[in-house]
C-alpha positions, -999 to 999 in steps of 0.1 A, spaced: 111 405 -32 123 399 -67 153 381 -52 131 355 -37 110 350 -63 134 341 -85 150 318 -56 115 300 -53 117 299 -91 151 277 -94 144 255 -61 111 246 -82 122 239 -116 143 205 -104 107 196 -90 88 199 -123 115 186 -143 114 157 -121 73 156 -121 72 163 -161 105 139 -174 100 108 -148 66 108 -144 42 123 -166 61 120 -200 66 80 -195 27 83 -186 16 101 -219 35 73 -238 25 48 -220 -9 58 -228 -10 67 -261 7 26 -265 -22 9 -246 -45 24 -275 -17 8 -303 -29 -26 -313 -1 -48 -331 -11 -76 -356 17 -105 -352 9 -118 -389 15 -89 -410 33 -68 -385 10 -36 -390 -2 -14 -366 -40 -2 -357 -50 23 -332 -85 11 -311 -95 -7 -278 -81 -41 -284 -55 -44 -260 -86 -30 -230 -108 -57 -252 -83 -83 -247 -86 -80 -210 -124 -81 -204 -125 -113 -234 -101 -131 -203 -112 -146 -172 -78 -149 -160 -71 -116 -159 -104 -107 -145 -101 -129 -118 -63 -116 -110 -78 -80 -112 -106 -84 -83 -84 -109 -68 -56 -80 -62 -83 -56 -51 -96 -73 -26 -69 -85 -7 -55 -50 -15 -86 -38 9 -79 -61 34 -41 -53 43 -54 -21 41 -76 -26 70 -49 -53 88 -28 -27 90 -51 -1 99 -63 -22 134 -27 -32 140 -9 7 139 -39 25 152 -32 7 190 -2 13 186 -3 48 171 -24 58 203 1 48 230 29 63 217 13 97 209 -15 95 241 -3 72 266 36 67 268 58 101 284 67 127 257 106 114 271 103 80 253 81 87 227 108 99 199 127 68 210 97 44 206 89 59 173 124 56 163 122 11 169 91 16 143 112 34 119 149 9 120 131 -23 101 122 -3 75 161 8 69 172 -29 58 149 -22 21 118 -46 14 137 -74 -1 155 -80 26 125 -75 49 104 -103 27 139 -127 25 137 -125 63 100 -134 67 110 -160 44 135 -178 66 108 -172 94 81 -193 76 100 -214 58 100 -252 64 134 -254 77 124 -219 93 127 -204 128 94 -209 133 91 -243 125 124 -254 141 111 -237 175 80 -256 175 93 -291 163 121 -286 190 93 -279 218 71 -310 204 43 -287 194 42 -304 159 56 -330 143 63 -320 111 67 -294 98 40 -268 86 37 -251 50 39 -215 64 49 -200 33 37 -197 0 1 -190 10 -20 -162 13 -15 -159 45 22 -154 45 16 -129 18 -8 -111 39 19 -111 66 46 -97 46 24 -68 30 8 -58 62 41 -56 73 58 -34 44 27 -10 48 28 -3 85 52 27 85 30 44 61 -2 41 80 14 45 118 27 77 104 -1 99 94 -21 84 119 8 98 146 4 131 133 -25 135 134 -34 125 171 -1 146 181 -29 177 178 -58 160 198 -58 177 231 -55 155 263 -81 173 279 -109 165 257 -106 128 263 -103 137 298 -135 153 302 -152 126 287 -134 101 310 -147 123 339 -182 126 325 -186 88 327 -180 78 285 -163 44 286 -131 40 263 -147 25 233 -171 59 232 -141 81 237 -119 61 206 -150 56 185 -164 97 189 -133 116 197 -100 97 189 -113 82 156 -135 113 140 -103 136 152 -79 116 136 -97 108 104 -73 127 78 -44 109 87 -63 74 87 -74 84 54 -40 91 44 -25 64 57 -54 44 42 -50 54 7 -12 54 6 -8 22 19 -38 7 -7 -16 23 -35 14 8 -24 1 -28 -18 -19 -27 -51 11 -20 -67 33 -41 -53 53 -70 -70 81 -85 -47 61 -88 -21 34 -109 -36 55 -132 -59 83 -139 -32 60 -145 -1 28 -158 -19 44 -180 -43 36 -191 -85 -1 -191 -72 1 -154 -56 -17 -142 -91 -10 -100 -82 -21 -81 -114 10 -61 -111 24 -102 -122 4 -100 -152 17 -63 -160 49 -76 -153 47 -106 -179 33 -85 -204 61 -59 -205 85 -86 -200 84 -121 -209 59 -110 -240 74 -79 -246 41 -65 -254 41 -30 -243 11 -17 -258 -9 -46 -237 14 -38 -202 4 1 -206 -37 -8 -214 -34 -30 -184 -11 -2 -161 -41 20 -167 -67 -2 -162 -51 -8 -127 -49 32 -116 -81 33 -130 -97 10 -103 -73 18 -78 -89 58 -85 -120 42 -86 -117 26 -51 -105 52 -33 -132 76 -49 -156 52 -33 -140 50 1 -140 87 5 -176 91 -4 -182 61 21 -161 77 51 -173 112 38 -140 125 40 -121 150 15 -90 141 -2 -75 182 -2 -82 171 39 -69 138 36 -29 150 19 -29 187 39 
């Protein structure tokens, strides 16, 4: 008994040492910086709410702020209505023999790394793109349509990067629903948009609201994506964080406005588990 103990013991310590030097020091500096206000004319340094102040005072940044959140919420639900299908007939309706393989294609795009995922939706939508040269050469168009640097091809390539991590939990979950409850409802005369909206869905519930909140986090925190696909006018509040810590160099602005973006992010996803009045211990286990 003491043997293990002390093995559990050394296989955690690289974990906490992990948790404690890469993640929550950096975060305790970074937060005791956002409250360190800098005056530029005589170089001296005063502790207080200036560099939050400095955020609310701007419309710009308020504007990037909601701006991010919302479209934030709606890759969150793209994605959500474009795995679930898909998450359902390879868990429910394709044989056990092919569904390893299946979920095996889902897995292979995601090996190439996200820059070279958004470089390829780039030559896609491009002007001088795939896309464009398939439907000039057909006579569809004429010229050639501004595909990229939009919204819309921003959407596209963040829906994209976030699918894995909603198909996922969403698969694991419906790998426990039992065949033989949708069955009986089949046989007891419920139509198919009763049996997904009352058994599939409610069953499957932790792992969309895994999958849900994971993939929020990721997109709200996403930078290549945004600035590569959606272009100088993509305005992503991770761009603004970016610009602080970087081209100004102000690092005690970057960390106020790092925690003002968990803090809504936290905020959001308080309000979406209320909403869907699911648990967050159910939501991870």
């Amino acid at each position: 008994m003491t043997k293990i103990k002390w093995g559990f013991y050394i296989f955690l310590l690289p974990v906490v040492l992990w948790l404690f030097l890469l993640i929550v020091l950096p975060q305790i500096d970074l937060f005791i910086n956002s409250f360190r206000v800098v005056n530029d004319f005589n170089n001296t340094t005063t502790w207080g709410f200036g560099n939050y102040k400095s955020f609310f005072s701007d419309s710009v940044y308020w504007y990037t702020f909601v701006r991010t959140a919302i479209y934030s919420i709606i890759t969150t639900i793209l994605t959500f209505l474009l795995t679930f299908p898909v998450a359902f007939f390879i868990t429910k309706v394709v044989s056990k023999k092919y569904s390893g393989f299946l979920a095996l294609l889902l897995l292979m795009p995601f090996w190439v790394g996200e820059l070279v995922s958004v470089y390829g939706w780039m030559i896609l939508l491009r002007e001088s793109g795939v896309i464009n040269f398939f439907l000039l050469d057909i006579g569809v168009i004429h010229k050639p349509l501004h595909l990229l640097y939009n919204n819309a091809s921003m959407l596209i390539g963040l829906v994209y990067m976030s699918m894995l991590f909603m198909i996922v939990p969403i698969m694991s979950s419906l790998e426990g629903l039992d065949d033989s409850l949708i069955e009986a409802a089949s046989d007891l005369g419920a139509s198919k948009f009763t049996i997904i909206t009352k058994i599939v869905i409610p069953y499957a519930a932790p792992g969309i609201t895994s999958g849900s909140i994971i993939v929020f986090m990721l997109v709200l925190g996403d930078y290549l994506t945004p600035d590569l696909l959606g272009g100088k006018n993509s305005l992503w509040f991770t761009e603004q964080i970016y610009n602080e810590f970087i081209a100004s160099f102000n690092w005690n602005q970057g960390s106020a406005f790092g925690f003002l973006l968990l803090a809504l992010s936290s905020f959001i996803i308080w309000v979406a588990l209320k909403v869907t009045k699911q648990s967050l211990e159910k939501a991870v286990s």
